[in-house]
N, CA, C and O atoms as a GROMACS GRO file, in nm:
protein
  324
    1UNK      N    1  -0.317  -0.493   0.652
    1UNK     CA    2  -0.229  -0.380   0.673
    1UNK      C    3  -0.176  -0.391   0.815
    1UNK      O    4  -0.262  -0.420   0.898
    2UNK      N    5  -0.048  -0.373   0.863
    2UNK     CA    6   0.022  -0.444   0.932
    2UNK      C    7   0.113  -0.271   0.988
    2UNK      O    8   0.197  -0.222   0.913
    3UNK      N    9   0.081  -0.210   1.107
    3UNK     CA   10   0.192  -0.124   1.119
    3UNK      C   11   0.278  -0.141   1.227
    3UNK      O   12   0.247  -0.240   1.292
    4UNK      N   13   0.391  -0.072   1.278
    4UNK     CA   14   0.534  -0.113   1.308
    4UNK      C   15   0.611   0.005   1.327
    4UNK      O   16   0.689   0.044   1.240
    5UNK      N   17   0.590   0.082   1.468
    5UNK     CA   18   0.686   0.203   1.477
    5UNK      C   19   0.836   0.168   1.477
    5UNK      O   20   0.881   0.078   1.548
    6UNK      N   21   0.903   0.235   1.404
    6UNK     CA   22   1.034   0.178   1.415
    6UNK      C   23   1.094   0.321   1.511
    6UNK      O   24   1.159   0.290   1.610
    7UNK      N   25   1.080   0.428   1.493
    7UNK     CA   26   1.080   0.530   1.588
    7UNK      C   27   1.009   0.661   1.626
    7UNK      O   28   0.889   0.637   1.624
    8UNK      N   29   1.026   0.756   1.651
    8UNK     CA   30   0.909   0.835   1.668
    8UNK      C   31   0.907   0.954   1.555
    8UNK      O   32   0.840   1.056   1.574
    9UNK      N   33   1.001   0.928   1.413
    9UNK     CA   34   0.999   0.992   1.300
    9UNK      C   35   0.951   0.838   1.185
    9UNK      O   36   0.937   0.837   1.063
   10UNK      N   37   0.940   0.763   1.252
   10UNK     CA   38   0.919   0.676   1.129
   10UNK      C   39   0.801   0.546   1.199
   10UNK      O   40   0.778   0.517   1.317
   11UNK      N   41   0.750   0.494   1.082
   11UNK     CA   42   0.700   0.338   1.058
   11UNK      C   43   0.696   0.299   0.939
   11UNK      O   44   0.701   0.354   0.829
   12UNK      N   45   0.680   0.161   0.988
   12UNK     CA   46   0.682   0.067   0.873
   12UNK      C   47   0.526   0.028   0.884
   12UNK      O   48   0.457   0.027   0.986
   13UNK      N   49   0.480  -0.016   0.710
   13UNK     CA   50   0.369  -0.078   0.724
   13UNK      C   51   0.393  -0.144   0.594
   13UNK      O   52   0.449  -0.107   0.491
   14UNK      N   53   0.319  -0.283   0.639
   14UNK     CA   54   0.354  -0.390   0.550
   14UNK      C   55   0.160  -0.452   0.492
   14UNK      O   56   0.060  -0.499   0.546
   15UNK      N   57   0.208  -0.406   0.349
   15UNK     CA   58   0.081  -0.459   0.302
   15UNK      C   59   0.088  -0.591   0.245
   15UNK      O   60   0.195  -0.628   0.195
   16UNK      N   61  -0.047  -0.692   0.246
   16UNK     CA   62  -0.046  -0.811   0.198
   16UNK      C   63  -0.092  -0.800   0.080
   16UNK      O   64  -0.162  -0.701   0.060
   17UNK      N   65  -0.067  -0.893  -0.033
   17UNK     CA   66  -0.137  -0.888  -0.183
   17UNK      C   67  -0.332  -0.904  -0.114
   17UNK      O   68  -0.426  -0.854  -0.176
   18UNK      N   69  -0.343  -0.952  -0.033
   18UNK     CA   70  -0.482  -0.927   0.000
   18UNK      C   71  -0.562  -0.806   0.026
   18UNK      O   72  -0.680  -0.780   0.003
   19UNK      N   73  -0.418  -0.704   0.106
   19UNK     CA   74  -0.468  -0.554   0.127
   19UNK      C   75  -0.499  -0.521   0.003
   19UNK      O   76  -0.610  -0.469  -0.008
   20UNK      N   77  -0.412  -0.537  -0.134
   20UNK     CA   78  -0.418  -0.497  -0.206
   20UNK      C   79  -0.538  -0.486  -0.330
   20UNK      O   80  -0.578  -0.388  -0.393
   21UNK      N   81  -0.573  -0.612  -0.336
   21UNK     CA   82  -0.698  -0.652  -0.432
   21UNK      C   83  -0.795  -0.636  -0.363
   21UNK      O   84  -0.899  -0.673  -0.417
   22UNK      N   85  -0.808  -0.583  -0.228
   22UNK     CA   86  -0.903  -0.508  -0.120
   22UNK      C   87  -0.928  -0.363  -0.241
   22UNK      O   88  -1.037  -0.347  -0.297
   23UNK      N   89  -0.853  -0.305  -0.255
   23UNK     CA   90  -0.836  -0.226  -0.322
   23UNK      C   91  -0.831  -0.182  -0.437
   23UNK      O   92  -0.833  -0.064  -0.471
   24UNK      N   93  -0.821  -0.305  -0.525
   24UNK     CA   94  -0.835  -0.296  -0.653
   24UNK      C   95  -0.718  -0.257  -0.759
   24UNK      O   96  -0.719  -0.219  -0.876
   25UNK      N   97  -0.552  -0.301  -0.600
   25UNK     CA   98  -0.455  -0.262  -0.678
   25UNK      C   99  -0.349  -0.411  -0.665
   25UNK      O  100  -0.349  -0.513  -0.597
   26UNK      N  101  -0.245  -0.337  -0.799
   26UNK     CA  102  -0.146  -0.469  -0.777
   26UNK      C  103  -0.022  -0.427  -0.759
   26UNK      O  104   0.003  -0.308  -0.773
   27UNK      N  105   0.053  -0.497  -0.733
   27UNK     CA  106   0.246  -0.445  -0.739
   27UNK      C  107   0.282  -0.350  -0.814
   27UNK      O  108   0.383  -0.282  -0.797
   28UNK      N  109   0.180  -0.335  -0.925
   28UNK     CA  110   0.211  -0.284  -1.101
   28UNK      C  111   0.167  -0.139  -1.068
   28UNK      O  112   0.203  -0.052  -1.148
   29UNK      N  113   0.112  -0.113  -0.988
   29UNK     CA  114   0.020   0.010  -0.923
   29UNK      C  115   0.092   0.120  -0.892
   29UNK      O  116   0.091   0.237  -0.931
   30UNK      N  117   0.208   0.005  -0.751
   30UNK     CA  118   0.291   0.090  -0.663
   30UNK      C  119   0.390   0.163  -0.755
   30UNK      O  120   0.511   0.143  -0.772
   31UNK      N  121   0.296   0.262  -0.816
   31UNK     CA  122   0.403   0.390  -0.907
   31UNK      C  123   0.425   0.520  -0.773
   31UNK      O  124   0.333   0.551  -0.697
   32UNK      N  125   0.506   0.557  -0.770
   32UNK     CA  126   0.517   0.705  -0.737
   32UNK      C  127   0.365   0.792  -0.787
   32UNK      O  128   0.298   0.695  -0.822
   33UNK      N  129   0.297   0.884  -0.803
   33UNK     CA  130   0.168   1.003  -0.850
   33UNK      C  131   0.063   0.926  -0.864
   33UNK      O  132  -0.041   0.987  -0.888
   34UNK      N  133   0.055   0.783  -0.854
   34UNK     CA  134  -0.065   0.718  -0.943
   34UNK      C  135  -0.191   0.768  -0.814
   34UNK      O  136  -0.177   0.774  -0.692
   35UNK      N  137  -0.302   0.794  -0.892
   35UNK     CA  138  -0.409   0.872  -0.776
   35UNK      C  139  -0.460   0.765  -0.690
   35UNK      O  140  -0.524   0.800  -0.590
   36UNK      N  141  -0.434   0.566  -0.725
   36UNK     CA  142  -0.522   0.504  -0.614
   36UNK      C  143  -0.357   0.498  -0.532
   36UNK      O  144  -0.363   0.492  -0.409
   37UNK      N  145  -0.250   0.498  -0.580
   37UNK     CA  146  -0.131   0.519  -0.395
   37UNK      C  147  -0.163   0.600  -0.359
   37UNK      O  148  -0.210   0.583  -0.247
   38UNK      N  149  -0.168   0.766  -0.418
   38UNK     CA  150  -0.267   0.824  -0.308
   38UNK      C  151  -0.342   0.824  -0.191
   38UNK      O  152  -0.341   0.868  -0.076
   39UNK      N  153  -0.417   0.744  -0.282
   39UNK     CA  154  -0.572   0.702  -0.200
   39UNK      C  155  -0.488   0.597  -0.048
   39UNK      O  156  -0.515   0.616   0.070
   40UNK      N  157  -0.412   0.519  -0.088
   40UNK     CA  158  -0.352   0.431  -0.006
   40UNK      C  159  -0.304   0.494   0.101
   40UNK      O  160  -0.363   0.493   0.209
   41UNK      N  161  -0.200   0.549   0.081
   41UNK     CA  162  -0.134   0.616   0.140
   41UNK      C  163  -0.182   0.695   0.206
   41UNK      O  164  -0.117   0.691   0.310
   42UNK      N  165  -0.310   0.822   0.223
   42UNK     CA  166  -0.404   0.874   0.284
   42UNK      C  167  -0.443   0.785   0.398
   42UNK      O  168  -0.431   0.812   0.518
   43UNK      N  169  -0.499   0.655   0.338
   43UNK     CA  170  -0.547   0.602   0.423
   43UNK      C  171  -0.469   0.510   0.520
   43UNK      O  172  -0.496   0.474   0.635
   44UNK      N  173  -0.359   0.483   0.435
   44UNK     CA  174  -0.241   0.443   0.564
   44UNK      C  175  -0.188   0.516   0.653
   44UNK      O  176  -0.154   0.456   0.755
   45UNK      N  177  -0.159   0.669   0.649
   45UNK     CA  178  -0.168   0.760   0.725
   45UNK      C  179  -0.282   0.786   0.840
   45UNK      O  180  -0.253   0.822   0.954
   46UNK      N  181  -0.368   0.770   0.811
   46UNK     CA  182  -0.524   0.805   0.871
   46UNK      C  183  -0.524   0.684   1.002
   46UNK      O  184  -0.542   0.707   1.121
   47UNK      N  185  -0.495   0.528   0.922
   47UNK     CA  186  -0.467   0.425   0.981
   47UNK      C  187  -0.365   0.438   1.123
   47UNK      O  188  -0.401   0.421   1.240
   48UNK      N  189  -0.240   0.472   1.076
   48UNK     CA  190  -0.142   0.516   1.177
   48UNK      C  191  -0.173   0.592   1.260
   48UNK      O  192  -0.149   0.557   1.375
   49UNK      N  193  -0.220   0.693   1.245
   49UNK     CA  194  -0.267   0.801   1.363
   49UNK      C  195  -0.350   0.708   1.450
   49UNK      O  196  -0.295   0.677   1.556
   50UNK      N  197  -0.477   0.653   1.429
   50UNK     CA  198  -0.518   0.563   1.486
   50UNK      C  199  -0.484   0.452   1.618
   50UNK      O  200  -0.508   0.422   1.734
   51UNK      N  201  -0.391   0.415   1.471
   51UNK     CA  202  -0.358   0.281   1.533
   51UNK      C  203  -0.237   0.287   1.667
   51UNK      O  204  -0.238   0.231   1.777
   52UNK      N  205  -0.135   0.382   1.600
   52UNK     CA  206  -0.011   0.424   1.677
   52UNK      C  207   0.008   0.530   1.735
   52UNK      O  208   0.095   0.543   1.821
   53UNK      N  209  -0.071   0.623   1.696
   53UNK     CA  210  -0.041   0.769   1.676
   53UNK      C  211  -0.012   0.874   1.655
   53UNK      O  212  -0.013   0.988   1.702
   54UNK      N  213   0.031   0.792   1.534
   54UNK     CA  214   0.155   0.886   1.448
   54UNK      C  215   0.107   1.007   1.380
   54UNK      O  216   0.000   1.005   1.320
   55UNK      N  217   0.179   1.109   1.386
   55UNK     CA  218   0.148   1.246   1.288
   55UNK      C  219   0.293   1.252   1.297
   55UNK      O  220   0.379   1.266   1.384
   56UNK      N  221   0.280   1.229   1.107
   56UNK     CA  222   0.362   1.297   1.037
   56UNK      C  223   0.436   1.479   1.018
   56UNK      O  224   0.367   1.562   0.959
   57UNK      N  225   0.527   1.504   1.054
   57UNK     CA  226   0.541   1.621   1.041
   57UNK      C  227   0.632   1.647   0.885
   57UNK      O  228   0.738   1.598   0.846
   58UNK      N  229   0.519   1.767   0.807
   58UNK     CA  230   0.561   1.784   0.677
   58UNK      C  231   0.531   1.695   0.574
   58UNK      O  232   0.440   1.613   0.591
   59UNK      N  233   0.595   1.697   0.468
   59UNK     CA  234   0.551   1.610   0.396
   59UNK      C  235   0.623   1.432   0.418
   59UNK      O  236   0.743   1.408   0.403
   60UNK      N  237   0.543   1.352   0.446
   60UNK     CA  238   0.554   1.194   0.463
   60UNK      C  239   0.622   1.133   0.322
   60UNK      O  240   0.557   1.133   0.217
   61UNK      N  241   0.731   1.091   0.329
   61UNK     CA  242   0.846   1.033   0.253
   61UNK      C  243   0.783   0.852   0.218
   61UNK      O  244   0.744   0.788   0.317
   62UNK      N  245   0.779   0.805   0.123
   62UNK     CA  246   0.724   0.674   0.134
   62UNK      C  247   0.816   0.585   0.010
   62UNK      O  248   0.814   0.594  -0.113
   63UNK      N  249   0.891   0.501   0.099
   63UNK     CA  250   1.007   0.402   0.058
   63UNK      C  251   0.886   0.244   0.002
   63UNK      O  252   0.772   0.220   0.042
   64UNK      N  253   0.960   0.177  -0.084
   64UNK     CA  254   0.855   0.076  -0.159
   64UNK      C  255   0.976  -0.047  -0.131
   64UNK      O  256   1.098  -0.050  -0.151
   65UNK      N  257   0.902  -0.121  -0.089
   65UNK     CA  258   0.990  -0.283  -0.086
   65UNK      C  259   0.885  -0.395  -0.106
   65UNK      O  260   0.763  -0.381  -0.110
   66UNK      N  261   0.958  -0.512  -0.116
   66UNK     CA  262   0.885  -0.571  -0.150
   66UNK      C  263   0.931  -0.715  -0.074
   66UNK      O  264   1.010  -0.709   0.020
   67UNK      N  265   0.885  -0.824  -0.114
   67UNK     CA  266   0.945  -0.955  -0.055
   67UNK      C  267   0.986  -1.024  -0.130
   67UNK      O  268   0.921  -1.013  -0.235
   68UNK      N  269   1.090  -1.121  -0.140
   68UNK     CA  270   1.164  -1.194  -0.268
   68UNK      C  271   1.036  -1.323  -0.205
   68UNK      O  272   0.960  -1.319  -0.108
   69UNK      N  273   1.064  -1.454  -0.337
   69UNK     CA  274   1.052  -1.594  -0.317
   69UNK      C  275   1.094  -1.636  -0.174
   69UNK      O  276   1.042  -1.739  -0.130
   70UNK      N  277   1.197  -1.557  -0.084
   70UNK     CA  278   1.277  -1.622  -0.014
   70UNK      C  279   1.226  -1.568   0.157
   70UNK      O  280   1.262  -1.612   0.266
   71UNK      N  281   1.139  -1.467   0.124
   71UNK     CA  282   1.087  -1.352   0.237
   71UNK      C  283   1.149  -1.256   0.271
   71UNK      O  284   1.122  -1.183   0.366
   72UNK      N  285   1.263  -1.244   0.174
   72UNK     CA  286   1.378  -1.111   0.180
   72UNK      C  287   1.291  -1.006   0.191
   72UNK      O  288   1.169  -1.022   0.201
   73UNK      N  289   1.356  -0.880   0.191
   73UNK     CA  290   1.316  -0.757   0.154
   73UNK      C  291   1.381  -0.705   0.057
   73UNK      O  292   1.503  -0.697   0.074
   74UNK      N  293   1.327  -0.656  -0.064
   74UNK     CA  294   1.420  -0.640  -0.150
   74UNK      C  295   1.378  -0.464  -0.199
   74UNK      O  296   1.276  -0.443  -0.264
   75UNK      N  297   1.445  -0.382  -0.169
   75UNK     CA  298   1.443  -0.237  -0.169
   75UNK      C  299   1.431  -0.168  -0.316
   75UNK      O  300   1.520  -0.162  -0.402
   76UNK      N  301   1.304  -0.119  -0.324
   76UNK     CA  302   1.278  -0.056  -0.466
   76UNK      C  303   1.333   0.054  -0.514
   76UNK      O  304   1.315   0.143  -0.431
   77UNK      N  305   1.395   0.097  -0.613
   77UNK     CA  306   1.434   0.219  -0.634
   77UNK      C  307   1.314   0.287  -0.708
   77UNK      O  308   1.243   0.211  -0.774
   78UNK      N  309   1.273   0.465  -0.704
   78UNK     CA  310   1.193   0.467  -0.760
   78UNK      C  311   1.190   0.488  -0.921
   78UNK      O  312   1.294   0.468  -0.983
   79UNK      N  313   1.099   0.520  -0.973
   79UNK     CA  314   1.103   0.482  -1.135
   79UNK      C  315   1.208   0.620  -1.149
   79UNK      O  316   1.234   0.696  -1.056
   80UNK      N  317   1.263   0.632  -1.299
   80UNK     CA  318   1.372   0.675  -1.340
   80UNK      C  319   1.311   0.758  -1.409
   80UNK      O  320   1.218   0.702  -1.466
   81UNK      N  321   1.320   0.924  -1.447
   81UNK     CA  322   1.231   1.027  -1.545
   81UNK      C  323   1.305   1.015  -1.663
   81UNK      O  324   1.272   1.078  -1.764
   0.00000   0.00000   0.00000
C-alpha cells in the first residue's frame, strides 16, 4: 500500500495485487458496498492519517483505477444500478 498526497483535499493510494491477497481480495472484489472494501478502505484511511496525516472531512469519495498491460491508468466507472 503505497500513499501519495496529491493535495490537502485529496490522495492517492495505490494498491499491489499483493496488498490484495494480503487480504483475501481480488480486482473482482473492488465493488462499490462489498463489506471487505469497507474493511479496506477503513484501513486505508486509518493508514493515511498515520502515514500523511490526512483527515478526511465528511464523507471520503473513493475513485477505482486500475493499470493496463502497458502501466496506463485506466479509470473505472462505477457499476451501473
Amino acid at each position: 500500500m503505497k500513499f501519495e498526497r496529491i493535495n490537502d483535499k485529496q490522495i492517492r493510494c495505490t494498491l499491489s495485487s499483493f496488498d490484495l491477497s494480503m487480504r483475501n481480495l481480488g480486482p473482482n472484489d473492488m465493488v462499490y458496498g462489498s463489506s471487505k472494501v469497507r474493511g479496506l478502505f477503513t484501513e486505508m484511511m486509518e493508514k493515511a492519517s498515520q502515514e500523511l496525516g490526512f483527515e478526511a472531512d465528511g464523507t471520503p469519495k473513493m475513485d477505482r483505477s486500475r493499470l493496463d498491460a502497458f502501466g496506463a491508468a485506466v479509470k473505472e466507472a462505477p457499476p451501473s444500478v
